[in-house]
C-alpha positions in Angstrom: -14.2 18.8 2.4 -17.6 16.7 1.7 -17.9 17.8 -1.9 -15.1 15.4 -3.4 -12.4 13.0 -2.3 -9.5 14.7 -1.9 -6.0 13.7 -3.2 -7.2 10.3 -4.6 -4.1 9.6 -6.9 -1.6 10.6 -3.2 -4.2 7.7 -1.6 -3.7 5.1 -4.6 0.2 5.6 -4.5 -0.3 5.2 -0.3 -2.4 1.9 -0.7 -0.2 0.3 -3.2 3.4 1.4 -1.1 2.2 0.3 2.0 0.6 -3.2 0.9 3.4 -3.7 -1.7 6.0 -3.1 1.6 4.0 -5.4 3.7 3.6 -8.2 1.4 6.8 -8.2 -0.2 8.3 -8.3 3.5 5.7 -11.6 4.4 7.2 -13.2 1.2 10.5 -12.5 1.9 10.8 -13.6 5.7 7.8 -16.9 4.5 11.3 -19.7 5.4 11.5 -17.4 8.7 7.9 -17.0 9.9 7.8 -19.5 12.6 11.0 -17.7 14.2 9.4 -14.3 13.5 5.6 -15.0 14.9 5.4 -18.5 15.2 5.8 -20.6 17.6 9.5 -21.0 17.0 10.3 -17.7 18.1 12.1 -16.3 21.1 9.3 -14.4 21.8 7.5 -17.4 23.3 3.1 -18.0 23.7 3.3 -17.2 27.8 5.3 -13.9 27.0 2.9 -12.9 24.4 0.0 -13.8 26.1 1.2 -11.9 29.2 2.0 -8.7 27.3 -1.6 -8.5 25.3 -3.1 -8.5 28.6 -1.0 -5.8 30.0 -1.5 -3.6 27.1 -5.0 -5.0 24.9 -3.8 -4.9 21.8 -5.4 -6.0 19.1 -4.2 -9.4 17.5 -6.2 -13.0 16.7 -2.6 -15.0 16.8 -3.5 -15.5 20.8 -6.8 -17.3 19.8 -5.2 -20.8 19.9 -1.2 -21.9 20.2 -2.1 -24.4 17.1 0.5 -24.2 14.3 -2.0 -24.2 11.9 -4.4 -21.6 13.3 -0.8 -19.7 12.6 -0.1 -20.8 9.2 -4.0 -19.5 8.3 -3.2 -16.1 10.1 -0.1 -15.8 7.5 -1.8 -16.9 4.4 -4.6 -14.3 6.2 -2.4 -11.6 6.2 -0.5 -11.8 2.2 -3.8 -12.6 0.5 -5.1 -9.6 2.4 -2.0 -7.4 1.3 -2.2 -8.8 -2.5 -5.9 -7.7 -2.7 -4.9 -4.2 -1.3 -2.2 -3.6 -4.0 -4.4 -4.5 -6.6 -7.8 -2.2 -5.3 -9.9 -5.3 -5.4 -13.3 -4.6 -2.9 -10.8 -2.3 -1.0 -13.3 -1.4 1.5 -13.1 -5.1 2.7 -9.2 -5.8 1.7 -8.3 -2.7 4.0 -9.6 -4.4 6.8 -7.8 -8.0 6.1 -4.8 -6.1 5.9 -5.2 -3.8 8.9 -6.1 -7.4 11.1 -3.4 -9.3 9.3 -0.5 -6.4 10.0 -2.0 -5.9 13.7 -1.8 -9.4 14.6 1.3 -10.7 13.7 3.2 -7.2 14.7 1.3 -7.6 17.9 2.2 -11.0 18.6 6.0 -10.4 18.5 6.9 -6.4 19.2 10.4 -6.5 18.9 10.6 -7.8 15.4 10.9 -4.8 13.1 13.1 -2.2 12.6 11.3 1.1 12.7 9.2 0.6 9.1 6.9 -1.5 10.8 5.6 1.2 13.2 4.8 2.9 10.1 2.7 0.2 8.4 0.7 -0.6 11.5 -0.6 3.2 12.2 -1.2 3.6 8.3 -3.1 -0.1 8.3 -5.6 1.4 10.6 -5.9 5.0 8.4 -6.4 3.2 5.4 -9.6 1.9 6.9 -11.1 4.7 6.8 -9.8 6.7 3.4 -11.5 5.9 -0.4 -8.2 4.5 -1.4 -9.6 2.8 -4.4 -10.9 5.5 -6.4 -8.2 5.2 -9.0 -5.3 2.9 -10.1 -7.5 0.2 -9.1 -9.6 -3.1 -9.9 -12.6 -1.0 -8.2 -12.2 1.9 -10.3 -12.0 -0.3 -13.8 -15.2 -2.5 -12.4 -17.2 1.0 -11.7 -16.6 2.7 -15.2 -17.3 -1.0 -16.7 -20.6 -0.8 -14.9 -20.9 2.7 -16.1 -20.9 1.3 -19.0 -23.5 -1.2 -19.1 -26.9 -0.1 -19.2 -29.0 -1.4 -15.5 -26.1 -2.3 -14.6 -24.8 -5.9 -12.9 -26.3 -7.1 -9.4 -23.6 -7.7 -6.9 -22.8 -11.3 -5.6 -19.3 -11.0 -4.5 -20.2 -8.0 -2.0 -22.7 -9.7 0.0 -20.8 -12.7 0.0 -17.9 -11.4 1.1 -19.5 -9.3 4.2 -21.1 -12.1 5.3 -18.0 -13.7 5.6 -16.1 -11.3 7.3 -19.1 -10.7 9.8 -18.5 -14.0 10.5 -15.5 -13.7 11.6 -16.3 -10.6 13.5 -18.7 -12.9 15.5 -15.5 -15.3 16.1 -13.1 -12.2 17.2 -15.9 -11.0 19.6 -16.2 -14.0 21.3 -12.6 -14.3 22.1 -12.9 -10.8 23.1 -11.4 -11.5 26.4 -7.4 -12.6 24.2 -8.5 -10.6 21.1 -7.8 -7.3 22.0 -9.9 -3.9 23.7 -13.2 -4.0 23.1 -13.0 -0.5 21.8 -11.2 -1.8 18.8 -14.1 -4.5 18.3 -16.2 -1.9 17.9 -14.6 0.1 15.1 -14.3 -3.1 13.7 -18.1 -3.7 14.1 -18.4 -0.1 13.2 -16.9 -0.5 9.6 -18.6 -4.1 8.8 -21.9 -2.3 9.5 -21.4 0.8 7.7 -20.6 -1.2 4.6 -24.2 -3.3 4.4 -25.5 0.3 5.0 -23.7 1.4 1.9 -24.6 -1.9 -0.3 -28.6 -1.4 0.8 -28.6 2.0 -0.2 -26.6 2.0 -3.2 -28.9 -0.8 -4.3 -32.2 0.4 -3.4 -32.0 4.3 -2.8 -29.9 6.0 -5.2 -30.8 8.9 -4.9 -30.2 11.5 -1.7 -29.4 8.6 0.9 -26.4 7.9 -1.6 -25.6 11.4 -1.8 -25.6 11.5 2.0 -23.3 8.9 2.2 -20.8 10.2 -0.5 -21.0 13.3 1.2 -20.0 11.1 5.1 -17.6 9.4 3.6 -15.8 12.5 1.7 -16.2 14.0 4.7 -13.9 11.2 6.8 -11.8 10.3 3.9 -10.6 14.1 3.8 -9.9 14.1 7.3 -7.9 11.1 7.4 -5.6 11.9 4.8 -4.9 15.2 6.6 -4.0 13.2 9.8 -1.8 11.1 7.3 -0.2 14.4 6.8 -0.2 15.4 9.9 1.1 12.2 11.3 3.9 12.3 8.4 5.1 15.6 9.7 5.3 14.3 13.1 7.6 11.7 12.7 9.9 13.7 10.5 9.2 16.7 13.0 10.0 14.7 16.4 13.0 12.6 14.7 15.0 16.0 13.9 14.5 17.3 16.8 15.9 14.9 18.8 18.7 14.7 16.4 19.6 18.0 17.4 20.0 17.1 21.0 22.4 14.6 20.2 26.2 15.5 20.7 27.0 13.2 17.3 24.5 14.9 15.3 25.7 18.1 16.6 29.0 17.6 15.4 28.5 16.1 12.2 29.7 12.5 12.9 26.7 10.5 13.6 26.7 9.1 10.1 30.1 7.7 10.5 29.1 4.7 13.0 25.9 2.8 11.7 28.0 2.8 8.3 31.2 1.1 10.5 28.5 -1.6 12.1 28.5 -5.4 10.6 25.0 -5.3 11.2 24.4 -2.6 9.0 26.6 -2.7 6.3 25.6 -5.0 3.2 28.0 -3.6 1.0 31.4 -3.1 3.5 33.9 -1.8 0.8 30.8 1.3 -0.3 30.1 1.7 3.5 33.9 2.2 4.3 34.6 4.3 1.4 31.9 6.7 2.3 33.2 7.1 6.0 36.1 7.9 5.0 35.1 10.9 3.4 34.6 13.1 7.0 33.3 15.9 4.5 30.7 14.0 3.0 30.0 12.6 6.5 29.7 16.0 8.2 27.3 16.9 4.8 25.1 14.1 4.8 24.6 14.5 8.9 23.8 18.3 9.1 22.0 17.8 6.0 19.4 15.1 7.0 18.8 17.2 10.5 18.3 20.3 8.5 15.6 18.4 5.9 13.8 17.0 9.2 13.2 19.8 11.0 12.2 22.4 8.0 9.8 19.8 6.3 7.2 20.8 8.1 7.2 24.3 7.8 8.2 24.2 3.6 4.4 22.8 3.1 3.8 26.5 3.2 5.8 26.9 -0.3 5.2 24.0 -3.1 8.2 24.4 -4.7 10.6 24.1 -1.6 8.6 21.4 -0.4 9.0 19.1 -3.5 12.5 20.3 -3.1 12.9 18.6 0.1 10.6 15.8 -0.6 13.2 14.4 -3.6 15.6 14.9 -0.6 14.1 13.2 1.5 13.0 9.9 -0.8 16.8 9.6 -2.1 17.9 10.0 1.9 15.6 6.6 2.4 16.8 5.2 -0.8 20.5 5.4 0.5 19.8 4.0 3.6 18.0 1.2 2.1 20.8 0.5 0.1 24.0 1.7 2.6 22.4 0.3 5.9 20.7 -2.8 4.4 17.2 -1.6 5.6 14.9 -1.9 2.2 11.4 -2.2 3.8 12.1 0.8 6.6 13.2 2.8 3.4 10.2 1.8 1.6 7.6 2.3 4.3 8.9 5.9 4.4 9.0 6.5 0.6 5.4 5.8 0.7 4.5 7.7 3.3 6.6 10.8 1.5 4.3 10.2 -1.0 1.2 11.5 0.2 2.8 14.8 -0.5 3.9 13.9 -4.3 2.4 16.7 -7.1 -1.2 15.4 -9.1 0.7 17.0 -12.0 3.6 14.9 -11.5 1.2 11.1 -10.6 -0.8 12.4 -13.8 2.6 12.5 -16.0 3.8 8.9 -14.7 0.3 7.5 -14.8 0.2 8.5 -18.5 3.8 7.5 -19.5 3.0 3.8 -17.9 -0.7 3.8 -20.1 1.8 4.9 -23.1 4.1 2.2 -22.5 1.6 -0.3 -21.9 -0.3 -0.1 -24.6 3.3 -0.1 -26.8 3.5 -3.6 -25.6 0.0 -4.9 -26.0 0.5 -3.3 -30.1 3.6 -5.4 -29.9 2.8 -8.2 -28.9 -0.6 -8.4 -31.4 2.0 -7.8 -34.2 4.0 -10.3 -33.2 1.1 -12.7 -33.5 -0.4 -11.6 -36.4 3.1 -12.4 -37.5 3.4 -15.9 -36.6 -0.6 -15.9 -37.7 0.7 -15.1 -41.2 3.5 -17.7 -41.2 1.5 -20.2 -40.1 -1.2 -19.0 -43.0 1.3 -18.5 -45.5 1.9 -22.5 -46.5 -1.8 -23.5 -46.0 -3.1 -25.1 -49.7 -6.4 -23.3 -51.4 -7.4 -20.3 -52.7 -8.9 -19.4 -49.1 -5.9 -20.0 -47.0 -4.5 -16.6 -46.3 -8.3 -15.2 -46.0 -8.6 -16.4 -42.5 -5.6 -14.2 -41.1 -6.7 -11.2 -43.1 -10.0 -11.6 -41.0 -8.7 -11.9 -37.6 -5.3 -9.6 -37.6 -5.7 -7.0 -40.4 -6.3 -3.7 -38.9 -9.7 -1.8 -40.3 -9.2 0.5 -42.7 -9.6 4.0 -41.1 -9.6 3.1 -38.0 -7.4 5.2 -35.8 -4.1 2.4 -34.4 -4.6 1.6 -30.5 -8.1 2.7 -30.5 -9.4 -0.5 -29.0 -7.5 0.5 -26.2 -10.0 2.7 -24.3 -10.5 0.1 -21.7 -7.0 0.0 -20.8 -7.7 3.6 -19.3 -10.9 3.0 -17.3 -7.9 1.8 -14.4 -7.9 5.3 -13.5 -11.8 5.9 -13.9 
């Protein structure tokens, strides 16, 4: 538990889904965002402003009704979800995207459609996990350093968490429309314990660093097991209460979101699959059946992964039957957390493989258009210069400049 970070490729795969869900939603809704969170929306300032002081959650939207206070929030909340997907400083990124998903969800609660309850307990987890030991810009920039003898001083870090304590000083002095003041303090929790970090890591390498590798195995660990846990939960309470319902006990629940306008992007797929009552009464007792025994197949890998396929091509179907893409998402990468190292090890090398197929390709092509170009030049010298710069060293094994490609994964 404090010896190494557990499950770091699960993490990476978790960090990417859940940022890659949020932002590509933000993106998608951008014409929409004024109806959504803005000022434009049903969901009006005086009812907003009445419910954060009945229930103190956490949002910076209430700081000021000014359209482009708003506008900054947004831009806030995609830049913060782009930085996430890509690992750059996640420590820091983690928290823009845990204030930019808490705000706007906060502002307006009725705007999502189940995926977002998702996104907002995971933007908090994420906080606290090393989600950026692999399959991110962290991870390359560490083994580059590892690399270098002495190594580079850091500007960007201090820069960037003096900003952001700025802005903590800003959030706690509109404590009183901001949110609970217990949340203030995690936040002032987090921005402290990463100066802590920068100090030691740059003047006491030794033991203090070891102590704080050890602290922040130690939460990293447990939070992924409350990502578990929590996972197993919603699956957990969801079939339950499917079994209490009279349509899911017989086998027909299925057959009416698929006969709703609402739901139903492709009508002529939906209808043909309600009329099939056996497929129907299949698909019904089968997704109560995967929902309740999740849980309890953790105990044997292989019926677990079983399920878990299951489960991922259940959400897949719904994103594509009942029109519901980022719910189906937000659940895919929450299923993921549970996906095989063996099996994250086998894509991560077949997307190195491919990669590095199309950087080869692409320098042959231009050592191609290199020689074309070369090929009419006048002189005895004219071909010399693209021997110089495309020919490949004799001896020298094909693709073997391509060992940085694979410090992305440390």
């Amino acid at each position: 538990m404090t010896g190494t970070v557990l499950g770091p490729y699960q993490t990476a795969v978790v960090r990417i889904g859940f940022a890659a869900t949020w932002l590509f939603f933000l993106l998608r809704e951008y014409p929409h965002r004024h109806e959504l969170y803005g000022p434009d929306g049903p969901w009006g300032w005086d009812l907003a402003e009445r419910l954060i002081t009945d229930n103190r959650s956490f949002t910076v939207l209430l700081w000021t009704d000014s359209a482009l206070w708003f506008e900054a929030v947004y831009a806030l909340a995609v830049i913060g979800a782009a930085l996430l997907l890509v690992g750059w400083r996640t420590r820091a990124s983690s928290v823009l995207f845990m204030v930019g998903v808490l705000s706007l969800q906060n502002r307006s609660v009725f705007m999502g459609d189940g995926g977002d309850n998702v996104i907002h307990i995971m933007a908090v987890y994420l906080t606290l996990t090393r989600c950026g030991q692999v399959w991110s810009l962290d991870a390359r920039r560490r083994a580059r350093a590892a690399g270098r003898e002495g190594g580079a001083s850091d500007v960007v870090g201090p820069v960037l968490w003096s900003l952001l304590g700025l802005g903590l000083v800003a959030a706690t002095l509109h404590r009183h429309v901001t949110g609970e003041g217990w949340f203030l303090g995690f936040l002032w929790l987090l921005w402290v314990a990463q100066g802590v970090w920068w100090l030691v890591c740059r003047f006491a390498p030794g033991q203090p660093r070891t102590l704080l590798d050890v602290i922040g195995n130690a939460v990293h660990n447990a939070t992924l097991g409350v990502i578990m846990a929590e996972v197993c939960l919603i699956y957990a309470t969801a079939g339950w209460y499917k079994i209490q319902g009279s349509r899911w006990q017989d086998g027909t629940a299925l057959y009416y979101p698929l006969k709703l306008d609402y739901f139903s992007p492709w009508p002529a797929l939906s209808d043909l699959l309600a009329h099939g009552s056996l497929v129907v009464m299949i698909i019904t007792y089968a997704t109560v059946i995967v929902q309740v025994a999740f849980p309890f197949t953790l105990l044997n890998r292989r019926v677990k992964n079983v399920l878990l396929t299951v489960m991922i091509a259940e959400h897949a179907g719904i994103a594509v039957l009942l029109g519901l893409p980022f719910f189906s998402l937000a659940m895919i990468t929450a299923d993921a957390v549970f996906l095989p190292t063996v099996f994250l090890l086998w894509t991560e090398g077949r997307v190195l493989r491919a990669g590095r197929r199309l950087r080869r390709a692409g320098r042959d092509r231009l050592r191609g258009s290199r020689s074309d170009s070369d090929s009419g030049s006048d002189g005895p010298g004219g071909g010399g210069s693209a021997d110089a710069a495309g020919a490949s060293v004799p001896g020298q094994r094909p693709g073997s400049g391509d060992a940085a490609g694979r410090t992305l994964v440390g």
